[in-house]
C-alpha positions as CSV (number, residue, x, y, z in Angstrom):
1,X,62.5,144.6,23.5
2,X,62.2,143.0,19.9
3,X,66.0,141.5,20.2
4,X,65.5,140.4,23.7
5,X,61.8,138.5,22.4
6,X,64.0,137.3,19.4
7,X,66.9,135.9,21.6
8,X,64.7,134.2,23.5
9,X,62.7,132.5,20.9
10,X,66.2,131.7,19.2
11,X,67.0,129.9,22.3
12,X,63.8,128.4,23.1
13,X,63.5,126.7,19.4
14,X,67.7,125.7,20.1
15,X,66.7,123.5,23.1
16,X,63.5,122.0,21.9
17,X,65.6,121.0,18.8
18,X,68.2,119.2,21.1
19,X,65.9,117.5,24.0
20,X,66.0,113.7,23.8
21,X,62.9,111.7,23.3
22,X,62.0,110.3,26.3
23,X,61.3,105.9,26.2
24,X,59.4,105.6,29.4
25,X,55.8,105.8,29.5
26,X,53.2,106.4,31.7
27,X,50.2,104.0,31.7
28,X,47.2,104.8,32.8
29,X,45.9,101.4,34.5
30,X,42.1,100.9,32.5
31,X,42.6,104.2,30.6
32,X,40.0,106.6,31.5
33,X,38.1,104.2,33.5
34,X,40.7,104.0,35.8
35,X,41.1,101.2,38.7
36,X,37.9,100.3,39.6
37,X,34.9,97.9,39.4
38,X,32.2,100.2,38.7
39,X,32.5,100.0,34.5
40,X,33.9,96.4,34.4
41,X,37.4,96.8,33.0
42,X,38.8,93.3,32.0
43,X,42.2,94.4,33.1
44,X,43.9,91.4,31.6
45,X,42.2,92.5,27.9
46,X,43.4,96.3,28.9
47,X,47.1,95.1,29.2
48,X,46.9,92.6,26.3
49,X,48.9,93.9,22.9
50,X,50.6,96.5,25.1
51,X,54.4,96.4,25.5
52,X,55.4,97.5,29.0
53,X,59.4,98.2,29.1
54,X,61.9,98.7,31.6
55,X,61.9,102.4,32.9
56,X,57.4,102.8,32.1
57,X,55.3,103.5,35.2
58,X,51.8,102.7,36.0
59,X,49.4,105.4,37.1
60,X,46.5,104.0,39.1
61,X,43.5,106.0,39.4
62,X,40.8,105.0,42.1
63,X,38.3,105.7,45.0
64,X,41.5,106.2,47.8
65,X,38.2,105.5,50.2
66,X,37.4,101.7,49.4
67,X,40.3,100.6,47.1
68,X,44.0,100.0,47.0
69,X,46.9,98.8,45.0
70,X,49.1,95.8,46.2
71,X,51.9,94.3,44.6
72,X,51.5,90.2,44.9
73,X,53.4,87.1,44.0
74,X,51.6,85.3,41.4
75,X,49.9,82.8,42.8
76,X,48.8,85.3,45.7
77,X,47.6,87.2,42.0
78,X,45.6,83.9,41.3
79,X,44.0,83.5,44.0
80,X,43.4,86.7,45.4
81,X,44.8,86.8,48.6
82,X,45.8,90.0,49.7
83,X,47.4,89.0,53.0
84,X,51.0,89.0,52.5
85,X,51.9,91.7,49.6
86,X,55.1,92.1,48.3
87,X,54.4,95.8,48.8
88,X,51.6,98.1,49.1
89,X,51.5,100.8,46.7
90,X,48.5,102.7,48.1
91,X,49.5,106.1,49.1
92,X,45.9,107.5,50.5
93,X,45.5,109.9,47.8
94,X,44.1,107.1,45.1
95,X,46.6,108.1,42.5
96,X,49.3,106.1,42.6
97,X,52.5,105.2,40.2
98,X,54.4,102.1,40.4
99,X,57.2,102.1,38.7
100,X,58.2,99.4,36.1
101,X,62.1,99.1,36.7
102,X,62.9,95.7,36.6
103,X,62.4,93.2,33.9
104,X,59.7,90.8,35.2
105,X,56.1,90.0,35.9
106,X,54.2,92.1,38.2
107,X,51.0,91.4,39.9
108,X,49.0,93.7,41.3
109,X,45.6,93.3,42.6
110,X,43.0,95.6,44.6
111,X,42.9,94.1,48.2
112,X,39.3,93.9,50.4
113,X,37.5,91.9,48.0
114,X,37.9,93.8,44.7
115,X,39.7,91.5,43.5
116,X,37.4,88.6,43.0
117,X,35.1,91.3,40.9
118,X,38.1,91.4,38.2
119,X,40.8,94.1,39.7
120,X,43.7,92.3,39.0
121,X,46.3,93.3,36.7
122,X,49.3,91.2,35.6
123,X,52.3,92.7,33.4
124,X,55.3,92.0,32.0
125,X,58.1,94.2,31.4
126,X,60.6,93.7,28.8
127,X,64.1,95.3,28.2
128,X,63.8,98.5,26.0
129,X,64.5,97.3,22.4
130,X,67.3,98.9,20.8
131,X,66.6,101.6,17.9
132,X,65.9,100.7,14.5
133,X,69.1,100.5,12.4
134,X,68.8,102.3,9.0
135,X,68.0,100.3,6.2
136,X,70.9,99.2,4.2
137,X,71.7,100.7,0.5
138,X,70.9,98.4,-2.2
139,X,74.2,98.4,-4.7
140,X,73.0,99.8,-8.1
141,X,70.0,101.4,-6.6
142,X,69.2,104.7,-8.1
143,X,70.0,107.5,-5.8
144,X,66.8,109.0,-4.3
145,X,66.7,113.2,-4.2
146,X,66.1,113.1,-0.9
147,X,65.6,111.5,2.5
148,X,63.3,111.2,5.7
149,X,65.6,113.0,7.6
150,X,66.3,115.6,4.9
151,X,62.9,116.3,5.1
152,X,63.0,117.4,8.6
153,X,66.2,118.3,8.8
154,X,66.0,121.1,5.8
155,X,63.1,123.0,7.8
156,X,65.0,122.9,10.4
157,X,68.3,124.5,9.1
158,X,66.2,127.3,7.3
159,X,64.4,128.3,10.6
160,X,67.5,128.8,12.1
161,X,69.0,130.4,9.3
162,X,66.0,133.0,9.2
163,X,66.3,133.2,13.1
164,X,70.1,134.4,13.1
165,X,69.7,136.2,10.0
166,X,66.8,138.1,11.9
167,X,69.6,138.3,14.6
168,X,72.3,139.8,12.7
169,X,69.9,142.6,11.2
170,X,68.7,143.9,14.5
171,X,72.7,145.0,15.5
C-alpha cells in the first residue's frame, strides 16, 4: 500500500511538473457584480487597463429572466439598437461565454433596454505577445551564484531525488 501511495504521488508531482501554463483567460464580465444594472457597473471603466488576447473568453453572469448578451457592430453598440445582432450569445441559463478568438473589437450590449442604463461592453483583442526573452549577459559582468530558475529548479530536482530514493528503498 505504501509503494502503490508513493508511485502515485511520484507520478502525480511528474505531471504537474510538466503541464504547460495555460494563456487564455476567463473574464468575468463586471467581476462579481456580474452583467447587470442593479450595482451600476461602468463596463467601459471595468474593461479599461485590461488586456484581452486572442484565445480569452468572456463569462457573462446575469438574470437569464430579463437580460441577454448580443454581439453588435459598433455603431449598433453606440446607439443601442439591438435589432440586427451579429449574434446572440444568450443561452437561457444567464451564464454565458463568448469566446475571444479573433483579433478585433467586439461589442456586446444587453438587448430590451438595458442598454441605455450602461450594459454595454466594448473590447479589444490583441494577438498573444510573445514570451519575454532572457536578458542578455553583460561582458565582464561578475558571475552571479545563482539564478531565478536555479532557484526553482534546485527544489525541484531534490524532490524528485528524495521521491525515487524513497522508491528504490521500498524494493
Amino acid at each position: 500500500m505504501k509503494r502503490v501511495l508513493l508511485v502515485l504521488l511520484f507520478v502525480a508531482f511528474g505531471s504537474l511538473v510538466m503541464v504547460r501554463e495555460a494563456s487564455a483567460k476567463r473574464w468575468l464580465v463586471g467581476d462579481n457584480m456580474g452583467w447587470s444594472t442593479s450595482y451600476g457597473v461602468n463596463y467601459t471603466n471595468w474593461a479599461k487597463g485590461k488586456h484581452f488576447y486572442n484565445g480569452d473568453w468572456l463569462f457573462f453572469v446575469y438574470d437569464r429572466n430579463q437580460m441577454n448578451v448580443l454581439e453588435v457592430k459598433k455603431t449598433d453598440y453606440e446607439s443601442c439598437n439591438s435589432d440586427h445582432p451579429l449574434h446572440n450569445w444568450t443561452t437561457g441559463a444567464g451564464r454565458d461565454v463568448v469566446p475571444l478568438n479573433v483579433t478585433r473589437n467586439y461589442y456586446f450590449i444587453s438587448g430590451k433596454g438595458f442598454c441605455f442604463g450602461g450594459m454595454k461592453l466594448a473590447v479589444h483583442v490583441e494577438k498573444l505577445p510573445p514570451p519575454q526573452k532572457a536578458a542578455p549577459e553583460v561582458a565582464g559582468a561578475p558571475l552571479a551564484l545563482y539564478s531565478r530558475s536555479q532557484v526553482v529548479l534546485l527544489p525541484v530536482v531534490l524532490a524528485v531525488g528524495a521521491a525515487w530514493d524513497a522508491f528504490i528503498h521500498l524494493w
